[in-house]
C-alpha positions as CSV (number, residue, x, y, z in Angstrom):
1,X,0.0,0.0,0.0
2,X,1.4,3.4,-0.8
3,X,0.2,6.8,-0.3
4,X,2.1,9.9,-2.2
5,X,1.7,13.5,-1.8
6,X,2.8,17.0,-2.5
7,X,3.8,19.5,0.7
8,X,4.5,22.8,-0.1
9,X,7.8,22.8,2.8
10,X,11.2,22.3,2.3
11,X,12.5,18.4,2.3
12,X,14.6,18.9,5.2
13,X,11.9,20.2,7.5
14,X,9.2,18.0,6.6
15,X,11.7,15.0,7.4
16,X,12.7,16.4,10.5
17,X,9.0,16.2,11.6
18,X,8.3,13.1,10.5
19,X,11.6,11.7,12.5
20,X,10.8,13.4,15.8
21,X,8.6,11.0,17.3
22,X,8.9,13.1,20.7
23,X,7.5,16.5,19.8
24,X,6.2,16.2,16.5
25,X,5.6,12.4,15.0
26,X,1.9,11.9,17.4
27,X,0.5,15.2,16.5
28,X,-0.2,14.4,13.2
29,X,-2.1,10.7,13.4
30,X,-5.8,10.8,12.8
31,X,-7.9,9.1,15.6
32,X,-7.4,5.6,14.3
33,X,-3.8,5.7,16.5
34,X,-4.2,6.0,19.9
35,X,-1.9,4.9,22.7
36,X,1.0,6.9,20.9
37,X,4.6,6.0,23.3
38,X,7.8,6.9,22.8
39,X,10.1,3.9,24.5
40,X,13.3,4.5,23.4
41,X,15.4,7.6,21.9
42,X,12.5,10.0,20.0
43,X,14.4,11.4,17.0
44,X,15.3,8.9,13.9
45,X,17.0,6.2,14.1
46,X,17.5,4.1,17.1
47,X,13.5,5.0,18.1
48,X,11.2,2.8,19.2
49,X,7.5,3.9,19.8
50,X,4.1,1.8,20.1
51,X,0.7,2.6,19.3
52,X,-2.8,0.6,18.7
53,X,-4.5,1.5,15.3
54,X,-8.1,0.4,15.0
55,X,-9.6,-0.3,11.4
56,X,-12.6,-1.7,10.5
57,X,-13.5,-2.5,14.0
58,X,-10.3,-5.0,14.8
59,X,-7.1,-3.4,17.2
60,X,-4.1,-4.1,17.0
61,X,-1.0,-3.3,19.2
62,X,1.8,-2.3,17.0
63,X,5.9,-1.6,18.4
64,X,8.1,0.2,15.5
65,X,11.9,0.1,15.6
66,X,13.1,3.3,13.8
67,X,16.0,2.8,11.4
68,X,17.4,5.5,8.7
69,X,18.6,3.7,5.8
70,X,18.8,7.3,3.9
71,X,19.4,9.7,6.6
72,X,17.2,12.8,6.1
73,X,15.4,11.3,3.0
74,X,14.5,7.3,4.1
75,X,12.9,6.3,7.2
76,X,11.6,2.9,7.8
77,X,9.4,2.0,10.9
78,X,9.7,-2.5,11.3
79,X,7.3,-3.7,14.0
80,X,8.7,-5.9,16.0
81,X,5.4,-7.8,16.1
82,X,4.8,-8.3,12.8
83,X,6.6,-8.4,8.9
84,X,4.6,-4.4,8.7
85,X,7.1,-1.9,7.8
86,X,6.5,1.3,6.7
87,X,8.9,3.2,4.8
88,X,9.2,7.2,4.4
89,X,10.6,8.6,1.2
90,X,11.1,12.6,1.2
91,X,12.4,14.2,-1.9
92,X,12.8,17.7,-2.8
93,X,10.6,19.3,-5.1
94,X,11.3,22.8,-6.2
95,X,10.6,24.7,-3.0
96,X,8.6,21.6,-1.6
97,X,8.7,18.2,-1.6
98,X,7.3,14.6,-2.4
99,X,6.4,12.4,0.2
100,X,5.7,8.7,-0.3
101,X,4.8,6.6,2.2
102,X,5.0,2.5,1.5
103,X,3.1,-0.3,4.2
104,X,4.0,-3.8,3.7
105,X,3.1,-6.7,5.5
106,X,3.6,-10.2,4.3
107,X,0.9,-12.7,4.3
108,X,-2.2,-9.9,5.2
109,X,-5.1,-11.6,4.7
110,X,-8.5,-9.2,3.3
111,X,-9.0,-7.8,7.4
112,X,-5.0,-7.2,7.4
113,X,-5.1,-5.5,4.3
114,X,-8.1,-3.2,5.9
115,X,-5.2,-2.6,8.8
116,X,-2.5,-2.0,6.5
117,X,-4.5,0.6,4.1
118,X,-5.9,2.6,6.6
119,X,-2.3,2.6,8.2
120,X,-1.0,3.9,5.1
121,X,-4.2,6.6,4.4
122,X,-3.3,7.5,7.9
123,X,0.9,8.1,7.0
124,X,-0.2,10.1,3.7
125,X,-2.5,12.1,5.7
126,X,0.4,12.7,7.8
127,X,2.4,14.7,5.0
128,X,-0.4,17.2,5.1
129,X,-1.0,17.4,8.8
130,X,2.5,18.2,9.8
131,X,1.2,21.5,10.7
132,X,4.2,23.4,11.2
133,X,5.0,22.3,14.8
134,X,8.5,24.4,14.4
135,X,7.9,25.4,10.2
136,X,7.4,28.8,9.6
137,X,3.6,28.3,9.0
138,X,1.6,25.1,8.0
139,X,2.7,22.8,5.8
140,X,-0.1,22.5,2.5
141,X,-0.3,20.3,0.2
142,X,0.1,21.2,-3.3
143,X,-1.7,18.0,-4.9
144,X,-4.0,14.8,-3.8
145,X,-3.0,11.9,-1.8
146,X,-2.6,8.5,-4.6
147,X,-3.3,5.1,-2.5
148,X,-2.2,2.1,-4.6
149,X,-1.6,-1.3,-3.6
């Protein structure tokens, strides 16, 4: 499942949102993500952080390991659960940027699936809800969210 869309910010400050799971990260999931804890570091890499998303009526506990494989451009979230991972792609665009957000999650059966798409409409909604917590004004989106998968 992926989710892709235009913010009207600079790459480099829309990716240090995204990373700081302390201040920033929380303030921009919808109501389907509650429980929000940091349990480990808060910024990037080295995170860890656990939540319960509800979709389609069924819970689920998740706890993400943060990792950088791109630092200030790639940030992947594993759960240590589950084979979900959720990768965060920034890349500059003029004086904004493009930000994708991938799920996976091997084996999801049709209620997984449910799980792993509203995760992912949750993480594009994200881009646009960043809110400029520390950006000089709120981030906007110059185009629509594309869900795939």
């Amino acid at each position: 499942m992926v989710a892709e869309r235009a913010v009207g910010a600079p790459a480099e400050q829309v990716y240090r949102l995204i990373a700081d799971y302390d201040r920033h990260h929380p303030r921009f999931l919808p109501p389907a993500f509650s429980q929000f804890r940091v349990e480990a570091g808060g910024v990037g890499a080295g995170t860890v952080h656990s939540f319960k998303m509800t979709a389609g009526g069924r819970a689920r506990s998740f706890r993400m390991r943060v990792d950088e494989p791109e630092p200030g451009r790639v940030l992947t979230e594993s759960d240590e659960r589950s084979s979900t991972v959720t990768t965060w792609v920034v890349t500059p665009d003029g004086p904004g940027c493009q930000v994708r957000v991938e799920t996976r999650w091997q084996g999801a059966g049709r209620r997984d699936r449910r799980v792993v798409r509203a995760t992912v409409r949750a993480a594009g909604a994200a881009a646009v809800v960043c809110r400029g917590a520390g950006a000089a004004g709120p981030l906007r989106p110059r185009g629509a969210a594309r869900l795939s998968g």
